[in-house]
NUTIMI-428956 format. One record per residue (C-alpha): x, y, z; chain; residue in one letter; residue number from 0. Coordinates in Angstrom, 3 decimals, padded with zeros to 6 digits. Layout:
BEGIN
<<X, Y, Z>, A, A, NUM>
...
This chain:
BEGIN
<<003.433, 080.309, 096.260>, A, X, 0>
<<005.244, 082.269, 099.398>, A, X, 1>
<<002.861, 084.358, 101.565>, A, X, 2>
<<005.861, 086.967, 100.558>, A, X, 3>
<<004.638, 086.718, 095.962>, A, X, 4>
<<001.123, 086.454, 097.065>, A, X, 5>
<<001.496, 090.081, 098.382>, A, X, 6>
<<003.168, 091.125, 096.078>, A, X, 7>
<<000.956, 089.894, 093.698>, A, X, 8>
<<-002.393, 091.714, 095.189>, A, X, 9>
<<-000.014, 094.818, 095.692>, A, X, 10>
<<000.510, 095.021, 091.818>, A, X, 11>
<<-002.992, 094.381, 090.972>, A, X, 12>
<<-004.311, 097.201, 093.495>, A, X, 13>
<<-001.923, 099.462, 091.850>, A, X, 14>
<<-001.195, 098.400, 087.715>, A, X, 15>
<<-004.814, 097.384, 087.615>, A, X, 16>
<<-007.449, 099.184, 089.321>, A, X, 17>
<<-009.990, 097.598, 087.692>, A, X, 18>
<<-011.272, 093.853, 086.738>, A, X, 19>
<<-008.557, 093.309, 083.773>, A, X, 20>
<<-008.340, 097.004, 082.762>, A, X, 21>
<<-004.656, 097.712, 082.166>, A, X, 22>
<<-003.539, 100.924, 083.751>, A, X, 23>
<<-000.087, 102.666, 082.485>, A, X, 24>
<<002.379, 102.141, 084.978>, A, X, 25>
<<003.338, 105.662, 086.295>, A, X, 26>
<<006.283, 106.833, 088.756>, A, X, 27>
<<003.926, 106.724, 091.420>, A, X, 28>
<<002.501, 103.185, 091.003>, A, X, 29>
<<006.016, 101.767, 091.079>, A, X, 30>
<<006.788, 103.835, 094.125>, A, X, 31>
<<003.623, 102.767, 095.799>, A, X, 32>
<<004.602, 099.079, 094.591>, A, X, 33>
<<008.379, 099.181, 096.126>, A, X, 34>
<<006.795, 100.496, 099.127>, A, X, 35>
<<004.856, 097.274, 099.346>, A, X, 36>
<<007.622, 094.790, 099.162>, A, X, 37>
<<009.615, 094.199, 102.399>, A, X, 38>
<<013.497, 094.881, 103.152>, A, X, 39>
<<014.542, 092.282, 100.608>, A, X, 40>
<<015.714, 095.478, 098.309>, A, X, 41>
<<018.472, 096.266, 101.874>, A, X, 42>
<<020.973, 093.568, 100.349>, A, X, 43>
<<024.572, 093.932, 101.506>, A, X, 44>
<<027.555, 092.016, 100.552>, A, X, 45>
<<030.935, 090.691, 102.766>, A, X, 46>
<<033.837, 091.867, 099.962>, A, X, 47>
<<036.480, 089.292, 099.139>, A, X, 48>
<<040.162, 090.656, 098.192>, A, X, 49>
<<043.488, 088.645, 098.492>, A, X, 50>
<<045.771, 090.640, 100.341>, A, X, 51>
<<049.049, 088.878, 101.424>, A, X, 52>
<<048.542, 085.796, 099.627>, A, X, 53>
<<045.187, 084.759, 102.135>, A, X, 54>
<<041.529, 085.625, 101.307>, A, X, 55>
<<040.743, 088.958, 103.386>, A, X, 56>
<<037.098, 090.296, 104.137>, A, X, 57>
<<036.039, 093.824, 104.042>, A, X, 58>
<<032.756, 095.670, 104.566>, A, X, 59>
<<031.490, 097.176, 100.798>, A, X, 60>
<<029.693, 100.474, 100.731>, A, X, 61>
<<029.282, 103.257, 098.734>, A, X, 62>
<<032.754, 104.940, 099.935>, A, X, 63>
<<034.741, 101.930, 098.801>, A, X, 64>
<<035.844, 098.917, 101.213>, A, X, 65>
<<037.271, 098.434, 104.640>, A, X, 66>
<<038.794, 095.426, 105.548>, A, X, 67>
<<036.976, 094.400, 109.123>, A, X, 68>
<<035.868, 090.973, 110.848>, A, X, 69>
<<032.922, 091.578, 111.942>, A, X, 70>
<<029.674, 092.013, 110.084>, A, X, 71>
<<026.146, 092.699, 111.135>, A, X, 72>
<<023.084, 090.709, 109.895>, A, X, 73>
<<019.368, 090.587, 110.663>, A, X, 74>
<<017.034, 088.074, 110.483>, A, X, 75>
<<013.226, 088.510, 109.002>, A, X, 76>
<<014.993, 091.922, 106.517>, A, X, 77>
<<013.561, 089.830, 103.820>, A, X, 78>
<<009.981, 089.191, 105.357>, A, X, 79>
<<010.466, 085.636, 106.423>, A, X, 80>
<<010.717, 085.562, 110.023>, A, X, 81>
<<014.098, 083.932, 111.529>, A, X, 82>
<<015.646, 083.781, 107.636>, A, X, 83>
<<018.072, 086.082, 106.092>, A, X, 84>
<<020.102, 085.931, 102.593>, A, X, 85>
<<022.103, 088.868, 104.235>, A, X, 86>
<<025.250, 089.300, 103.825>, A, X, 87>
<<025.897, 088.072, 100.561>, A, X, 88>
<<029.629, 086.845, 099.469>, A, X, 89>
<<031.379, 089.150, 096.731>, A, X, 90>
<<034.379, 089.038, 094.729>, A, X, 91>
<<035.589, 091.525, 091.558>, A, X, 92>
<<036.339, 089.805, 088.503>, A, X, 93>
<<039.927, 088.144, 088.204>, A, X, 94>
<<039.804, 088.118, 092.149>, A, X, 95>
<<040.012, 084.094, 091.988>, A, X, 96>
<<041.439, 081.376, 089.205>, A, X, 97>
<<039.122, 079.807, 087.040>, A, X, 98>
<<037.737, 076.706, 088.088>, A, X, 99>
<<038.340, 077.756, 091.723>, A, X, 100>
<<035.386, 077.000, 094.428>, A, X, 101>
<<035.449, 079.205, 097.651>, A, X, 102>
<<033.585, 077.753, 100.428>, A, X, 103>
<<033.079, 078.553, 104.919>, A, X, 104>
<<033.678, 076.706, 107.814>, A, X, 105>
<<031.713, 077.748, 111.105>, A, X, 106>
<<035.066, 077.761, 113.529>, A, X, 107>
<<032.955, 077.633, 116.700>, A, X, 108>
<<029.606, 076.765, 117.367>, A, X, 109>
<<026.768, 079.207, 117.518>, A, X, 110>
<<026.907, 081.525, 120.797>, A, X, 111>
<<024.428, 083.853, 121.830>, A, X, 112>
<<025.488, 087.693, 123.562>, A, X, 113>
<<024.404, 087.899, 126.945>, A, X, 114>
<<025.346, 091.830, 127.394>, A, X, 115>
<<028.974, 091.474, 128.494>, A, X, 116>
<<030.071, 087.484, 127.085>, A, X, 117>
<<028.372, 085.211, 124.438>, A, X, 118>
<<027.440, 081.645, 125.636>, A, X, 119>
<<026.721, 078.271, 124.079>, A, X, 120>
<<023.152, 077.938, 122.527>, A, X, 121>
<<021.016, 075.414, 123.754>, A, X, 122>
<<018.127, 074.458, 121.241>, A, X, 123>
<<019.294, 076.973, 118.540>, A, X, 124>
<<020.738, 076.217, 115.635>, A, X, 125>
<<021.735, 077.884, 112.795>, A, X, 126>
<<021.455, 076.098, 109.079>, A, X, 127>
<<023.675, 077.348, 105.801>, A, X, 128>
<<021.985, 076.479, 103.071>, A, X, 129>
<<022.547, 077.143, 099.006>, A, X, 130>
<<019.940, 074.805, 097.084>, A, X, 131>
<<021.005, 071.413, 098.204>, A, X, 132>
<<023.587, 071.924, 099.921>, A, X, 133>
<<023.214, 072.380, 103.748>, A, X, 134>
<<025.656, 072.830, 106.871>, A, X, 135>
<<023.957, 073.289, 110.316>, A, X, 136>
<<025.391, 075.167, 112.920>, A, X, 137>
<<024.532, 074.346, 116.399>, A, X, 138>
<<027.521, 073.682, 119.306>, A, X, 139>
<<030.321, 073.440, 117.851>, A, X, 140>
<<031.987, 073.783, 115.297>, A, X, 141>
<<031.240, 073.194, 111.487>, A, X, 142>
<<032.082, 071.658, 108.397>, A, X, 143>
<<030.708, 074.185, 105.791>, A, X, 144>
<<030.867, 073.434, 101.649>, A, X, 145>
<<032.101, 075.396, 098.778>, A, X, 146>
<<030.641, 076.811, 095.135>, A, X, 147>
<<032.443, 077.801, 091.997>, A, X, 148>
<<033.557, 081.291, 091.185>, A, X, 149>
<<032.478, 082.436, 087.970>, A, X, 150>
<<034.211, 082.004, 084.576>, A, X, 151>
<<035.840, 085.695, 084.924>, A, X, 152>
<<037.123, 084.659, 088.272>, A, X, 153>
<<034.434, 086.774, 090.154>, A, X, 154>
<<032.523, 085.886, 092.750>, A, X, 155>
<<028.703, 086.681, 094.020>, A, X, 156>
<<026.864, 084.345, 096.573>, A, X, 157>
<<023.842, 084.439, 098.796>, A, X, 158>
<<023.644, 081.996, 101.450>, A, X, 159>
<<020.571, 081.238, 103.359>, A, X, 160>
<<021.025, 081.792, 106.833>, A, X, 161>
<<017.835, 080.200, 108.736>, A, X, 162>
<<017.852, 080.182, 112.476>, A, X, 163>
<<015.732, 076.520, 113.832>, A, X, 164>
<<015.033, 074.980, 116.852>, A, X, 165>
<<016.375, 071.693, 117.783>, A, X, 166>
<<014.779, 069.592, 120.944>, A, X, 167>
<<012.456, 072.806, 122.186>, A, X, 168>
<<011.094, 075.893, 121.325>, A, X, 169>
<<013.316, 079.295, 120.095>, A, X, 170>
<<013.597, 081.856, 122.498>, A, X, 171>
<<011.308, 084.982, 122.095>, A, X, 172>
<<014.611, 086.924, 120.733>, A, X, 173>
<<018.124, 086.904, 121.033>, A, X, 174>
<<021.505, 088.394, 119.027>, A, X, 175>
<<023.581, 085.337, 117.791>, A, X, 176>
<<027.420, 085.257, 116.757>, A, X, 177>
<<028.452, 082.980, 114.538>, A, X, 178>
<<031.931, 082.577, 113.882>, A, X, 179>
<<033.512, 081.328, 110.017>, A, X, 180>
<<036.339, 081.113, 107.891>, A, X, 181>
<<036.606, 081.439, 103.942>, A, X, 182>
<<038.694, 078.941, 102.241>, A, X, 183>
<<039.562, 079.108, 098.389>, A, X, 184>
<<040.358, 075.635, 096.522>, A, X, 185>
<<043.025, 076.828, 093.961>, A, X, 186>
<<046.224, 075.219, 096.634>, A, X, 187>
<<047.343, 078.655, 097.186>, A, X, 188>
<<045.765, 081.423, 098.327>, A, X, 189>
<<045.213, 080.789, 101.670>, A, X, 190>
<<042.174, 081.294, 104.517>, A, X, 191>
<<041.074, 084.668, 105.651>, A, X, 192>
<<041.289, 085.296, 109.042>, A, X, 193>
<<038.352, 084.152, 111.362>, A, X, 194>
<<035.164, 086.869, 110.638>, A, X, 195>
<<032.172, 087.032, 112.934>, A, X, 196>
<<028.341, 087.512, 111.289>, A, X, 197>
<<026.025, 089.183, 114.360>, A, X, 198>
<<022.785, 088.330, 113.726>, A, X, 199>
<<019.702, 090.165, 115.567>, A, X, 200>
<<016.301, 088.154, 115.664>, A, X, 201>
<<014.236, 090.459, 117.028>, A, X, 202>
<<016.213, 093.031, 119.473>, A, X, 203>
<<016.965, 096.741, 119.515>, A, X, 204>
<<019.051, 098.268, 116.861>, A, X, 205>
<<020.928, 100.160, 119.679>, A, X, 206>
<<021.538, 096.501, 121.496>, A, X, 207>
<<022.527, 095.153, 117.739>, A, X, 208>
<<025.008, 097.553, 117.372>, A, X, 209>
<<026.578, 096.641, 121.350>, A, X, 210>
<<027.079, 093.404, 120.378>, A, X, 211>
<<029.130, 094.263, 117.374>, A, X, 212>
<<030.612, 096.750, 119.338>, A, X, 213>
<<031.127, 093.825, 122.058>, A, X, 214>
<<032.507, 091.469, 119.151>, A, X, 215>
<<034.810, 093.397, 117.718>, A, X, 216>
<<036.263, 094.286, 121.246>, A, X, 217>
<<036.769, 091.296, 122.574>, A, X, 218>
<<036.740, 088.522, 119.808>, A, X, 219>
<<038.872, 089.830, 117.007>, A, X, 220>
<<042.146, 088.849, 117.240>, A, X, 221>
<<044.675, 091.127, 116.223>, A, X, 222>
<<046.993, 089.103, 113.548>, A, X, 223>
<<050.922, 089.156, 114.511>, A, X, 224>
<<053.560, 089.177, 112.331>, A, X, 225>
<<055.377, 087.681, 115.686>, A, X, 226>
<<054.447, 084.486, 114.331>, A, X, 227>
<<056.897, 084.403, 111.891>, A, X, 228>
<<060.317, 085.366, 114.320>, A, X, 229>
<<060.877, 081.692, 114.726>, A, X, 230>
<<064.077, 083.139, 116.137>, A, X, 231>
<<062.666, 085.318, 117.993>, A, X, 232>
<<064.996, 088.474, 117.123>, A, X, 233>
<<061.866, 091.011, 116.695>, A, X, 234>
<<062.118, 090.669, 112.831>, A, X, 235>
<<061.183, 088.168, 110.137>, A, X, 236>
<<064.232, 088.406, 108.015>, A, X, 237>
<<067.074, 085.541, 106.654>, A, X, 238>
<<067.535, 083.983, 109.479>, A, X, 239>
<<063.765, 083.153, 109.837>, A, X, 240>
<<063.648, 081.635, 106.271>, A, X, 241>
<<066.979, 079.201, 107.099>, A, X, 242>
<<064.946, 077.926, 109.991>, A, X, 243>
<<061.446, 077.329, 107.833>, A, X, 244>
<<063.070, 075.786, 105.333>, A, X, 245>
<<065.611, 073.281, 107.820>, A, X, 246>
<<061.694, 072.605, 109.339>, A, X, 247>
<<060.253, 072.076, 105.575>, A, X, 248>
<<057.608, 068.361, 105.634>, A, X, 249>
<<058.303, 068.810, 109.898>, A, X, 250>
<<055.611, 070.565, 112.259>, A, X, 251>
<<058.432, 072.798, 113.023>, A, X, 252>
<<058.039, 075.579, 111.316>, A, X, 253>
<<054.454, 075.228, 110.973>, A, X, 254>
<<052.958, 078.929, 111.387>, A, X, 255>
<<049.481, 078.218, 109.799>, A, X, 256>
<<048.611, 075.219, 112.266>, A, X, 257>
<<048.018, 072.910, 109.672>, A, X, 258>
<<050.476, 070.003, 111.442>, A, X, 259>
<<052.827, 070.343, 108.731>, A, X, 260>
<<055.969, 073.203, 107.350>, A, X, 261>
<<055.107, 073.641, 103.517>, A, X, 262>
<<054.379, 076.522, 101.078>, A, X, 263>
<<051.744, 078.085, 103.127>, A, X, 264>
<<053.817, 078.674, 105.715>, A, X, 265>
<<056.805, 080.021, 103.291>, A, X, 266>
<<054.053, 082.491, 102.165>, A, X, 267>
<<053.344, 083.407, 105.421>, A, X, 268>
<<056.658, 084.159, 106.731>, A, X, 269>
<<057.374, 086.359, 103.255>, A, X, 270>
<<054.165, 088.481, 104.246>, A, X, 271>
<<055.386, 089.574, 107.420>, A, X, 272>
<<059.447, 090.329, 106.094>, A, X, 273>
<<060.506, 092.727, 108.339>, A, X, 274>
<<060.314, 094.570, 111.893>, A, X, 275>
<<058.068, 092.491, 114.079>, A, X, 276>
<<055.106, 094.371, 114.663>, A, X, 277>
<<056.977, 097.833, 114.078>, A, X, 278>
<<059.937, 096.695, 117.032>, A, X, 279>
């Protein structure tokens, strides 16, 4: 049994039974006093899945509704396990995905640490993804990450296990970490969200926390471009652009999502972005 039940455990005796075996009502108080005693594991957020635009797009949930963003804050040792999280949590409405669909990450970059005014390479860190068996470690470069099913109502609701472990020395006193990831779905058509950023704090400030969001978002985010798609470069994505894609279709051409080859997902693509090329 974790350190984390056994506490638990004597917290609820101290409070539903005050005395050897003698069963005390529980009263609004004693379950106060007894969610008092648990750590941060009740402070459970969740990135939000949507499909906008045919791709898989991530926005921050809260009680106002969502926001579509790319950057997302985490802390490690919220749940009373030092250097672990299950925070943020993956979360989809029902009918969001097909049935029989899997969703699943890839880290795009290895794991970087913020230095105040850059991020730079980790040296024994590492950072492991875990769901029961199923493990991806993040440490230098970039990832291969795995996927689960979505539910029966096409829904989805995951908590990884973010862990962060030393490799070939010992784990800095503290640090802020960046990890960088993509979400993929499996159904052969909706297509990858953008690349998101997770900023997680082991041990630092909340006011240096929040500058390396800050930092993140400033100077990591790309801005998407609906550029991409004037393969005639004309400052709009309009007829002429779909002759070209589909002269380019099975050739690297055309090929606007940089998979090596002109095919549906770039057709999809180029029918997002119909129109004025970024407003010109």
């Amino acid at each position: 049994m974790s350190e984390h039940s056994l506490s638990l455990q004597r917290a609820c005796a101290r409070i539903c039974f005050p005395g050897a075996f003698r069963r005390a009502t529980p009263t609004a108080a004693m379950i106060a006093a007894l969610l008092l005693a648990a750590p941060a594991a009740a402070q459970h957020f969740d990135i939000g899945m949507v499909i906008a635009d045919g791709a898989i797009q991530t926005e921050a949930l809260g009680s106002k509704g969502t926001t579509a963003s790319r950057v997302f804050p985490a802390t490690f040792g919220d749940t009373g396990v030092a250097r672990f999280t299950s925070n943020p949590g993956f979360d989809a409405a029902i009918g969001t995905f097909a049935a029989g669909t899997r969703v699943g990450f890839n880290a795009l970059s290895g794991l970087r640490r913020f230095a105040g005014t850059s991020v730079e390479p980790v040296t024994v860190e590492r950072l492991e993804v875990k769901f029961l068996t199923l493990v991806t470690l993040i440490g230098t470069d970039a990832a291969t990450g795995f996927n689960l099913a979505v539910q029966s109502n096409g829904g989805y609701h995951r908590h990884l296990n973010f862990t962060l472990k030393p490799e070939g020395g010992d784990l800095p006193v503290s640090g802020i970490y960046v990890a960088e990831f993509e979400l993929y779905a499996t159904d052969g058509v909706t297509l990858p969200s953008a690349p998101f950023f997770i900023v997680f704090n082991d041990g630092r400030s909340v006011s240096e926390h929040d500058a390396a969001i800050a930092w993140v978002e400033s100077n990591l985010v790309e801005t998407p471009s609906s550029c991409t798609a004037d393969l005639d470069a004309d400052g709009s994505v309009g007829a002429a652009d779909l002759a070209l894609l589909l002269a380019s279709w099975a050739t690297p051409t055309a090929d606007l999502d940089g998979d090596g080859d002109t095919g549906a997902a770039d057709l999809s693509m180029l029918l997002a972005a119909w129109g004025a090329c970024n407003g010109r």
